[in-house]
C-alpha positions in Angstrom: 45.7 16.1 22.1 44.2 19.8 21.2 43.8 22.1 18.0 46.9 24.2 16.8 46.4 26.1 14.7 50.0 27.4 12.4 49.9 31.2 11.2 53.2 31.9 8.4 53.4 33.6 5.2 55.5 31.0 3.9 53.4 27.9 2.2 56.3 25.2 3.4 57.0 26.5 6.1 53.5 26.2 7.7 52.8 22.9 6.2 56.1 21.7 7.6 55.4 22.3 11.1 52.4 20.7 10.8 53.3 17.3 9.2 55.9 17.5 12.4 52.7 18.1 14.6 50.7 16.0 13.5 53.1 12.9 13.5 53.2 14.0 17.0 49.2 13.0 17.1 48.2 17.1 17.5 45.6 18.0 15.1 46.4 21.5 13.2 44.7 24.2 11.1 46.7 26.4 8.9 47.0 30.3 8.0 48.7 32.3 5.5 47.7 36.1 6.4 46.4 38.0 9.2 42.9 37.5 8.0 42.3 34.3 7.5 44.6 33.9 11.4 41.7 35.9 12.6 38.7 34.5 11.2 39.8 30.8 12.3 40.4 32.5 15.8 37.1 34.0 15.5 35.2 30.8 14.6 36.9 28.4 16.8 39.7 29.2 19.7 42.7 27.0 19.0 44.5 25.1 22.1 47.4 26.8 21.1 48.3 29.3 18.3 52.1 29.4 16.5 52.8 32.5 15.0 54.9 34.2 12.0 56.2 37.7 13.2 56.3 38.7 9.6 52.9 38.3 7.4 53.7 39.7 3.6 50.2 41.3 2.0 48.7 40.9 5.3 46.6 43.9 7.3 48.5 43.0 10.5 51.5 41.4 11.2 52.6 38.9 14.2 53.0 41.7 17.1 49.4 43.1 16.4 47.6 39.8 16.2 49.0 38.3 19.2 47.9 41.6 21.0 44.1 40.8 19.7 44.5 37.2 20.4 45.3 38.0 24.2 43.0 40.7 24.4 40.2 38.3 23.8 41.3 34.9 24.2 43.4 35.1 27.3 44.3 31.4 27.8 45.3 30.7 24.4 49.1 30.0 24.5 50.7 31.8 21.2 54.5 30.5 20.5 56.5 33.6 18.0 58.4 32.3 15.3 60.4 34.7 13.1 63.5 34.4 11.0 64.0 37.8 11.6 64.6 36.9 15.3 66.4 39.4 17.5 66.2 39.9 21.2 63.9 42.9 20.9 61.6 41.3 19.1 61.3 38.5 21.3 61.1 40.7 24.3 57.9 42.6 22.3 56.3 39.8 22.1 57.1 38.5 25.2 55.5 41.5 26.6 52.5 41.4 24.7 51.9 38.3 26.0 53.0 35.5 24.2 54.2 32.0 25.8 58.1 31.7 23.9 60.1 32.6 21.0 61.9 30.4 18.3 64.2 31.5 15.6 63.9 29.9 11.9 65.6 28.1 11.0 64.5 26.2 14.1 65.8 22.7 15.2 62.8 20.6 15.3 63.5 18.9 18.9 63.7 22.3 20.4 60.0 23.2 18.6 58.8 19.9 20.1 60.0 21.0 23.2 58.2 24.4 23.1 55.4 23.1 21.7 54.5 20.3 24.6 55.3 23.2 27.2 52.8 25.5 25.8 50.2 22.8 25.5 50.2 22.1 28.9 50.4 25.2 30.1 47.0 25.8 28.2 45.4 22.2 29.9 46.3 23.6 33.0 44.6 27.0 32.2 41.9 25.9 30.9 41.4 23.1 34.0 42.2 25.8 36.1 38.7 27.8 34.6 37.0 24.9 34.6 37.5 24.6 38.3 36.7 28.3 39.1 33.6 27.6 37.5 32.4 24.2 39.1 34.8 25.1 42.5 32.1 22.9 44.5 30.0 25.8 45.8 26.4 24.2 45.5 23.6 26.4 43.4 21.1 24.6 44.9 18.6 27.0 46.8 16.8 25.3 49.9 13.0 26.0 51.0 9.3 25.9 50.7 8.2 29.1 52.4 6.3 32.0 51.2 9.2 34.3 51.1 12.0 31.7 50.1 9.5 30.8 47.0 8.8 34.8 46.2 12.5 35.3 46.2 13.5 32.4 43.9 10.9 33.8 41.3 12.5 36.7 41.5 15.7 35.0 40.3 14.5 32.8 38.0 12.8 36.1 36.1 16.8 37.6 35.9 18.4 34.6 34.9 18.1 34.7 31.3 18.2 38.7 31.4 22.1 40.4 31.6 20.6 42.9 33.9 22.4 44.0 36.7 21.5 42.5 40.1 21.9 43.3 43.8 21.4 41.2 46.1 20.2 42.8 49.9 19.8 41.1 53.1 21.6 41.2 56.3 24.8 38.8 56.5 24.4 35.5 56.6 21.0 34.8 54.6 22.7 33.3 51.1 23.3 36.0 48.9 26.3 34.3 47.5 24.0 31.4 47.0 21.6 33.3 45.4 24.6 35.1 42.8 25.6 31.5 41.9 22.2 30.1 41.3 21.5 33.1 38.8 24.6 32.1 37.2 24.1 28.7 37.3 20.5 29.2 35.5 22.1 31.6 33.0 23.5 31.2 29.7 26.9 32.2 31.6 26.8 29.2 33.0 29.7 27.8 31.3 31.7 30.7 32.2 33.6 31.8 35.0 32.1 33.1 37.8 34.6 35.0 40.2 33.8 36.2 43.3 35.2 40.3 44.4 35.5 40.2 48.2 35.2 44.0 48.2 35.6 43.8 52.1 39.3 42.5 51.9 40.5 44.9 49.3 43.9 46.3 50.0 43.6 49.8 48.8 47.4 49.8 47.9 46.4 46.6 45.4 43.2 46.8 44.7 43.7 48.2 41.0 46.6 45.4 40.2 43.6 43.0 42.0 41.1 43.7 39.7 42.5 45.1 36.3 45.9 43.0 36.4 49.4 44.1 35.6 51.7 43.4 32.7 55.4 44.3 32.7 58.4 43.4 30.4 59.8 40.7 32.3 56.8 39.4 34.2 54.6 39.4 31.4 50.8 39.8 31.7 49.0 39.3 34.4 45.5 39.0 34.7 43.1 40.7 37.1 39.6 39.4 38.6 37.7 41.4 35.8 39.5 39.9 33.0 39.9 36.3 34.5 35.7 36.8 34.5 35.5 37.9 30.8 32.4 36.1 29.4 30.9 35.4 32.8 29.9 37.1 35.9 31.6 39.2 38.6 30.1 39.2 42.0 31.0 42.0 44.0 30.3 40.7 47.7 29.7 43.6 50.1 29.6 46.3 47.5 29.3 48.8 50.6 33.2 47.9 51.4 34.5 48.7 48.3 36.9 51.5 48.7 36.0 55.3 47.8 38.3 55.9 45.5 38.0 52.1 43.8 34.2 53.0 43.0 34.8 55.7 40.8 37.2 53.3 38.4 34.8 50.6 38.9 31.9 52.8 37.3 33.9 53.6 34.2 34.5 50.2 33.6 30.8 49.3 34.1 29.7 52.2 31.5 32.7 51.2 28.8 33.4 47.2 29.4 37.0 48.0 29.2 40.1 49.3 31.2 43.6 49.0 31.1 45.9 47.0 33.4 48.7 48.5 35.4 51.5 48.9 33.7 50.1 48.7 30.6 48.9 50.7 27.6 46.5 48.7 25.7 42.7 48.9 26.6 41.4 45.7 27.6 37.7 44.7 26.7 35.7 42.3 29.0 32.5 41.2 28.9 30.8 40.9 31.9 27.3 40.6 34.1 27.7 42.5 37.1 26.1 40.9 40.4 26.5 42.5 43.5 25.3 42.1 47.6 25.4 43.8 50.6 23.8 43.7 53.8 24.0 47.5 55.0 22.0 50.0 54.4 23.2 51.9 50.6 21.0 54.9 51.2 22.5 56.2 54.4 25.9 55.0 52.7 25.4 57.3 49.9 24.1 60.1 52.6 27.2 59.5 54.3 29.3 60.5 51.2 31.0 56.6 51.3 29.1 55.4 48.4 29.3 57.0 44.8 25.0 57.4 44.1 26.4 57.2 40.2 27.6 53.6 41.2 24.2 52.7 43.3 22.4 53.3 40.4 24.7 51.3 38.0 24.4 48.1 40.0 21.0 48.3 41.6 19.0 47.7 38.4 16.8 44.7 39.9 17.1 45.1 43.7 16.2 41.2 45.3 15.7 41.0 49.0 16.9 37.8 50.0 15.0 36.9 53.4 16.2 36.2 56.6 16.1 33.3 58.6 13.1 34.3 60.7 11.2 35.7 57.8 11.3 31.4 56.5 11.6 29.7 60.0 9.0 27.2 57.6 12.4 26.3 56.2 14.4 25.4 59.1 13.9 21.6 59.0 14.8 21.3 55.6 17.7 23.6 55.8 19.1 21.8 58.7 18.1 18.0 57.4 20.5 19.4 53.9 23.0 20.3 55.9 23.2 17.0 57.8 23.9 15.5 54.7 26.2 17.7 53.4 28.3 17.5 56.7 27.8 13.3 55.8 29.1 13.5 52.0 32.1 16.4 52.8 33.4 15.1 56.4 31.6 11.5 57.4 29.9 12.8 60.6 27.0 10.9 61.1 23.9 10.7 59.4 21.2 11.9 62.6 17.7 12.9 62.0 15.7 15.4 64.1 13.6 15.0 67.0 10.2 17.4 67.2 11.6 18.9 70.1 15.0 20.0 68.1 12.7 21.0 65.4 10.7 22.8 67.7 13.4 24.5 69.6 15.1 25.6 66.3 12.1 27.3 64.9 12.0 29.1 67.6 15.5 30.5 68.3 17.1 33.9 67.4 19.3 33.1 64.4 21.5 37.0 63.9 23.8 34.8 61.9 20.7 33.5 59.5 21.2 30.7 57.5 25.3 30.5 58.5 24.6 30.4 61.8 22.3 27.5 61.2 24.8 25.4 59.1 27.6 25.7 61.7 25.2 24.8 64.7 24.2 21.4 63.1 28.1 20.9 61.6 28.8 21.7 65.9 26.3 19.0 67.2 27.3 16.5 64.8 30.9 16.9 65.8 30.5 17.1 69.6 27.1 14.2 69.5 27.1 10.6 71.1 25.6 7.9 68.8 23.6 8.0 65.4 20.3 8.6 67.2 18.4 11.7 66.4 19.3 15.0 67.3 17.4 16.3 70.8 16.7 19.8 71.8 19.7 19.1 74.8 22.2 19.2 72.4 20.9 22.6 71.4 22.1 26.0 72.6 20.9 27.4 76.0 19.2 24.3 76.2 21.1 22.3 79.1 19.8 22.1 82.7 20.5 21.2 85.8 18.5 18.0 87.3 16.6 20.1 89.7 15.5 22.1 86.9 14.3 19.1 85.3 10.1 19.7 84.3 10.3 23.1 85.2 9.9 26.1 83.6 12.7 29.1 85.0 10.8 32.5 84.4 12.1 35.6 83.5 12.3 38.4 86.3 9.9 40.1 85.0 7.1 37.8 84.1 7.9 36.6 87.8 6.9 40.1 89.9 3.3 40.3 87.9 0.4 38.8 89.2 -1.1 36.0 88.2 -3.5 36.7 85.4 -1.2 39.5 83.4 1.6 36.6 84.0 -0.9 34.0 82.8 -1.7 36.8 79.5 1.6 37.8 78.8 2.9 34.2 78.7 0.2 33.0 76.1 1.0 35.9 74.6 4.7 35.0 73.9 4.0 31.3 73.6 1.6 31.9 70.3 3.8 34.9 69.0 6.1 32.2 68.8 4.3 29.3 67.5 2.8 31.8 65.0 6.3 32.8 64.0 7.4 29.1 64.1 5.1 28.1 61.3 5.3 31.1 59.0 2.3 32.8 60.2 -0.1 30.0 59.3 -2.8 30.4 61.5 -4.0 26.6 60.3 -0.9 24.6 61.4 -0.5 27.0 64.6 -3.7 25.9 65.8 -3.3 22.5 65.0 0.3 22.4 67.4 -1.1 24.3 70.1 -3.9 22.2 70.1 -7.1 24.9 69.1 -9.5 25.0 67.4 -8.6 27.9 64.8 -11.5 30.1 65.2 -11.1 30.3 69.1 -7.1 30.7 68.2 -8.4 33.8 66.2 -10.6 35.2 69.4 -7.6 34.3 71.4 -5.0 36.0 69.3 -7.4 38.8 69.0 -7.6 39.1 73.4 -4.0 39.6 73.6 -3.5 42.5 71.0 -1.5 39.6 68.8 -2.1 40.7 64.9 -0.5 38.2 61.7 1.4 39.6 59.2 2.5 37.9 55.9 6.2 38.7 56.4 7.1 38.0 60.2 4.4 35.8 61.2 2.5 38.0 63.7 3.6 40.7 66.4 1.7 42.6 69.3 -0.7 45.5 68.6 0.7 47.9 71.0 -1.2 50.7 69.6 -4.4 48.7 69.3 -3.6 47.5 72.8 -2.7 51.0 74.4 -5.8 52.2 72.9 -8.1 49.8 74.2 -6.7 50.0 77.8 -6.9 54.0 77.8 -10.5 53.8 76.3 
């Protein structure tokens, strides 16, 4: 049923409770001073810890090692027992933290009682944990392209490091994905990981939020920072964090400890800072909104995390895992993809990145006839009339130039495209468009079009302007 583990001065005492406990079917460990409590604390965390108030020829009695124990142990239960017992004692230590009080001589029915209470009030806690850190937010990272497999290298170098991490990219690329899959590669991983929406702070509760409160009839109550002790803390949108939050927020990250409100006791936490944004810090900082002292604290390794259009490469994949996904989580059907969905997709303008993405195929697969695969029809901006059918609607522009710069600036768009479809591989784009790649070089080369490794390729304006001044 659990480890309890029985802290009194008294020799018969202790032994009592736990021949009661263990005909109960608990299994106990047993403590006659404040050292040996603390070193079987140390060594192994009981599920629940019953404590003497009064310890003769001990360095600390009851009060100051329940403080410890919830100082660093947080969701171990401690139950007070004293023959001493008076009301404010057993407010003390119901203030410090401690689950309930029993007077000796105690009945043993009403120990029993106590005792089941506090044992499943630690079950609960400690299920509750275990489900902030498994809460079914997947760690796998999806992709094959350049930049997707630059960026995952990245991660996997600051997995096994406590460094601090922050994670840039404009808003809907993954870089709560990527937090979780350094934490889920870490040897954090078995503890929490708790996510700081810094953009929804309330600045009138933001300290209670994040440091907790403790008071004499509520008790303790636990903030964000202390709920993540041992783990990681993920500040999402760091550049939302309030002004005047920053500044306590730094002094936590230089000492690891704080105090809660209300309280007087320091608390000590150990944690691996992660954080994200998706503005720009520097002009934040410029702007006096952003402490530089902080910037510096959490931007240790700086990881870009791409967007969508830097890894259109990845699209297919991306949208095939997210078909499935929407098949395991909700039963909507299982559809492939046609070329010409794959086709249009690489090609669209994705703002909301990877999000964006994930709710378009979720939105087809609700609003879809039939199992059959996915076409481009279903697709955004992709629905025409039947006397549009076969033809292609020009823009106003392309339509008032003559021919042959209509003819140019068409191709031109058409392989900036394809180019920017497949990642800037000039290999595969040749192979769609149906070139030969050498005259898709001399081609590209024609219409000012020059590849880059990051965005797949773009127009030479200068080179161009140049060339038609000359």
């Amino acid at each position: 049923m659990g480890d309890i583990l029985i802290v009194d001065d008294e020799r018969d005492i202790r032994e009592l409770i736990s021949d009661i406990l263990e005909d109960e079917g608990y299994s106990t460990r047993l403590a006659g001073n404040s050292d040996e409590a603390m070193n079987q604390v140390t060594s192994e965390e009981p599920a629940l810890l019953i404590l003497d108030i009064w310890l003769k020829d001990s360095n600390m009695d009851g009060i100051d090692i329940l403080k410890v124990v919830k100082r660093d142990h947080p969701d171990v239960p401690v139950v007070i027992i004293s023959g001493h017992g008076n009301i404010e004692i057993a407010v003390a230590a119901i203030k410090q933290g401690a689950y309930d009080f029993i007077e000796k001589p105690f009945n043993i029915d009403q120990l029993l009682v106590v005792i089941r209470r506090a044992m499943e009030t630690s079950r609960l806690r400690r299920e509750n944990q275990e489900l902030k850190r498994q809460d079914g937010k997947p760690t796998e990272m999806i992709g094959e392209s350049a930049s997707f497999r630059t960026m995952i290298g990245q991660l996997d170098k600051v997995t096994k490091s406590n460094g601090r991490v922050m994670l840039s990219g404009p808003a809907g690329v993954g870089k709560e994905m990527a937090a979780r899959y350094i934490h889920a590669n870490s040897n954090r991983s078995s503890a929490p990981f708790v996510v700081v929406s810094c953009a929804g702070m309330d600045p009138d509760r933001v300290e209670e939020m994040l440091f907790g409160r403790e008071s004499a009839d509520r008790g303790i109550d636990q903030g964000l920072l202390e709920q993540g002790n041992g783990g990681v803390i993920y500040f999402d949108e760091v550049a939302d964090m309030p002004l005047e939050t920053q500044s306590k927020i730094l002094r936590v990250l230089v000492d690891q400890k704080f105090q809660r409100v209300g309280g007087n006791d320091l608390v000590r936490v150990d944690l691996r800072v992660i954080s994200s944004t998706s503005r720009d810090l520097d002009a934040e900082i410029q702007a006096e909104t952003f402490r530089q002292e902080l910037y510096h604290r959490l931007n240790v390794v700086p990881i870009q995390v791409p967007s969508l259009e830097e890894r259109r490469e990845d699209i297919p994949l991306l949208a095939g895992y997210f078909i499935t996904e929407c098949n395991d989580a909700q039963g909507l059907p299982l559809r492939e993809l046609s070329e010409e969905a794959v086709a249009l997709m690489q090609t669209m303008v994705w703002p909301g990145n990877v999000r964006q993405l994930k709710n378009l195929i979720e939105r087809v697969l609700i609003l879809g006839d039939g199992n059959g695969p996915i076409e481009s029809k279903e697709l955004p901006g992709e629905g025409t009339s039947s006397e549009d059918e076969g033809r292609v609607v020009l823009s106003g522009a392309l339509a008032t130039l003559p021919l042959r710069e209509a003819r140019e600036a068409f191709e031109r768009e058409y392989l900036l495209t394809q180019i920017n479809r497949f990642g800037g591989n000039i290999s595969r784009t040749a192979n769609f468009v149906g070139m030969e790649r050498s005259a898709l070089h001399r081609k590209l080369k024609s219409l000012g079009v020059v590849t880059t490794n990051k965005a797949g390729a773009r127009v030479a304006q200068m080179e161009k302007q140049n060339s038609e001044e000359g």
